[in-house]
C-alpha positions as CSV (number, residue, x, y, z in Angstrom):
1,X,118.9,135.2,176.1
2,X,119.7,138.7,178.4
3,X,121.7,141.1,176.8
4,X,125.1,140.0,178.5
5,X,124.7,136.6,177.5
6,X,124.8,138.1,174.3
7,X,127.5,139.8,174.2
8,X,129.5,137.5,176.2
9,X,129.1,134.8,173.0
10,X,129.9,137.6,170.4
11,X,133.4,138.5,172.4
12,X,134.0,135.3,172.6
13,X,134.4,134.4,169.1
14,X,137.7,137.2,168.9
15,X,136.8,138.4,165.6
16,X,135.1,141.6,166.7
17,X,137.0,144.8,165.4
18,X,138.2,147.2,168.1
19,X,135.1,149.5,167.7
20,X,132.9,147.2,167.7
21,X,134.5,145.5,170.8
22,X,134.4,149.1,172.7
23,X,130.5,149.2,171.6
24,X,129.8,145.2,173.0
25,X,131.6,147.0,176.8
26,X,129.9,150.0,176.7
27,X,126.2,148.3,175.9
28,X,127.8,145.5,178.8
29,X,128.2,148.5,181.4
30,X,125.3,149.8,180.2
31,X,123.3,146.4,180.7
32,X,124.7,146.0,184.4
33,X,123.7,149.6,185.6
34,X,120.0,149.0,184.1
35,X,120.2,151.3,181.6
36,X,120.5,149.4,178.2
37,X,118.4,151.2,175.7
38,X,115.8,149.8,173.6
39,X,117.6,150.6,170.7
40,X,120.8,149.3,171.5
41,X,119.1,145.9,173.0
42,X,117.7,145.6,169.3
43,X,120.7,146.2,167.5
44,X,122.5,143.5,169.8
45,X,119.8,141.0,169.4
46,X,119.8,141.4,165.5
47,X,124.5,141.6,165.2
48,X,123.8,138.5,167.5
49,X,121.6,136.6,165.1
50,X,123.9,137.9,161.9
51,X,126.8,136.6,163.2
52,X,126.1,133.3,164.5
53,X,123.5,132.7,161.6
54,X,120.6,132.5,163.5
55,X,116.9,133.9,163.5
56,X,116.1,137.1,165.6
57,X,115.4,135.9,169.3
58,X,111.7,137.1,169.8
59,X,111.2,139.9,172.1
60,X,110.9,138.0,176.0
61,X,108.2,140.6,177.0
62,X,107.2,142.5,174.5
63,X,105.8,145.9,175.9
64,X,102.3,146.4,176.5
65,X,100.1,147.7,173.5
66,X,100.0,151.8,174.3
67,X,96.2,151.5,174.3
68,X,95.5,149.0,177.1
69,X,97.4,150.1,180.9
70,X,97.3,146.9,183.3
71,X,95.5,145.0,180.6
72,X,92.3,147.5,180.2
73,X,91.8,149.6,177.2
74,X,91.0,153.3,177.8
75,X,87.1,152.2,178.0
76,X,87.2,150.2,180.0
77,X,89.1,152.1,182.7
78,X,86.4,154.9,182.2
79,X,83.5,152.2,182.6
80,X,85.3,151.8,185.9
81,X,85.9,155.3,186.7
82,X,82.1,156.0,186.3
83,X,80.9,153.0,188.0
84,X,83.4,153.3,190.9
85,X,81.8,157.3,190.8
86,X,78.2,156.1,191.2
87,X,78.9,154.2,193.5
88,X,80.7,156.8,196.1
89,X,77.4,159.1,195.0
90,X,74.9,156.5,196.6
91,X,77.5,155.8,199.7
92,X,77.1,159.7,199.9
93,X,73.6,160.2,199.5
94,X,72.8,156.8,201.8
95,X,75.3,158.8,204.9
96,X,73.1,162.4,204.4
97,X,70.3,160.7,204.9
98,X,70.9,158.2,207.8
């Protein structure tokens, strides 16, 4: 469920105290403009699931691992690097020599 579905169910309900109320708009705005934190997504997602008695929503895409960038791990992207390497050394070496 996106952020401002969220929040649209918890205002809804009427029983949200005035701060809280202020913090459900602000995280809104903040959803619209594309600039929801993390943190505050999280903290939605788990007043959501307290509230209405349900289980935390899983994350929809969960970030990617800090070790793997577009899907490879570190190693892999050298094993790349160096094969991609050789292979503009033999282009090289093949157009100095005719």
């Amino acid at each position: 469920m996106q952020p401002d579905q969220l929040i649209a169910e918890l205002l809804a309900r009427g029983d949200m105290n005035d701060e809280t109320t202020r913090e459900l708009n602000r995280m809104l705005e903040d959803f619209r403009a594309g600039k929801l934190e993390p943190e505050d997504d999280a903290y939605l997602r788990a007043l959501h699931a307290r509230i209405l008695n349900l289980a935390p929503e899983p994350e929809e895409a969960a970030p990617a691992s800090p070790s793997r960038l577009d899907g490879l791990t570190i190693e892999e992207w050298r094993d790349r690097a160096l094969k991609a390497e050789s292979e503009l050394a033999q282009v090289e070496e093949a157009a100095r020599n005719g």
